[in-house]
C-alpha positions in Angstrom: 55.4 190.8 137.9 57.0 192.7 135.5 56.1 193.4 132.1 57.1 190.6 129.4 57.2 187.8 132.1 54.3 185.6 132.4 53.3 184.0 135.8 53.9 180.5 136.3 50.9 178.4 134.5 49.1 176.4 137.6 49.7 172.6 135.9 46.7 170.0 137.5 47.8 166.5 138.0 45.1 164.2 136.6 44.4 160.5 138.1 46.5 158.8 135.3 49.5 160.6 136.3 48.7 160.0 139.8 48.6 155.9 139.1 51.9 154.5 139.5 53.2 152.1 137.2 50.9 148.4 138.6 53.8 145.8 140.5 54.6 143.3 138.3 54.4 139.7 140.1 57.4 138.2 141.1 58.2 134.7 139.6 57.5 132.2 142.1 60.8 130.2 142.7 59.5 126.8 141.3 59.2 129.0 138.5 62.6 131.1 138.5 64.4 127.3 139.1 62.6 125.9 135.7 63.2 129.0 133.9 67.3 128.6 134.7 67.0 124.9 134.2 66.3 125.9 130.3 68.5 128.2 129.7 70.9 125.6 131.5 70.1 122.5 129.6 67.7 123.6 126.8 63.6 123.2 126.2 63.9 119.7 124.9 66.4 118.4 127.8 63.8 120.2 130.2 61.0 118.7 129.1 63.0 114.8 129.0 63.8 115.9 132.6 60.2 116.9 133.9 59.2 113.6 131.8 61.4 111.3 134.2 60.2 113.0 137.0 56.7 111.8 136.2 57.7 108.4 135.4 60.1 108.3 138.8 56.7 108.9 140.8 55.1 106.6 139.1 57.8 103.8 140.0 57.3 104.7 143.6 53.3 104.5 143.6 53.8 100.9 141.7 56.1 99.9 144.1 53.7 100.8 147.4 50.9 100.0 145.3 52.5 96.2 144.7 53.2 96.6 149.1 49.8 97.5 150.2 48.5 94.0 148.4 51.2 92.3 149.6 50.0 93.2 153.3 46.3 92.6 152.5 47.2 89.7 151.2 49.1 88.7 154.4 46.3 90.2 156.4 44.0 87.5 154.4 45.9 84.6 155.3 46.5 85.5 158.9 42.4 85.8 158.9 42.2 81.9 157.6 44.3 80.8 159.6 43.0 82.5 163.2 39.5 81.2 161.6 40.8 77.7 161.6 
């Protein structure tokens, strides 16, 4: 090299600039859906929705809740009456 000019400094890469930047998680769609469902409809609607949900399932166990009795109760009286 000539006089004046320095040589190029040797630059060492150390482990944090080796690290890339951590993956973030991608939103599960269950979660993406919800997510456009309040921005759609608001926080408050949301929640009333999830809220009927709950209480729809509900219905549905009552109801095969009230028809698994009615068939033991069936099941019962067929019993009695093959006993007689």
């Amino acid at each position: 090299m000539t006089s004046g000019q320095q040589e190029p400094e040797e630059v060492k890469v150390v482990e944090e600039e080796e690290r890339e930047e951590p993956r973030r998680k991608r939103k599960s769609l269950k979660r993406r859906i919800s997510d456009a469902i309040v921005a759609l409809v608001g926080e408050e609607a949301a929640r009333h929705l999830i809220n009927a949900e709950v209480e729809i399932l509900k219905a549905f166990r009552a109801m095969v809740d009230e028809r698994i009795r009615q068939a033991e109760r069936a099941r019962e009286k067929l019993q009695k009456i093959e006993v007689s």
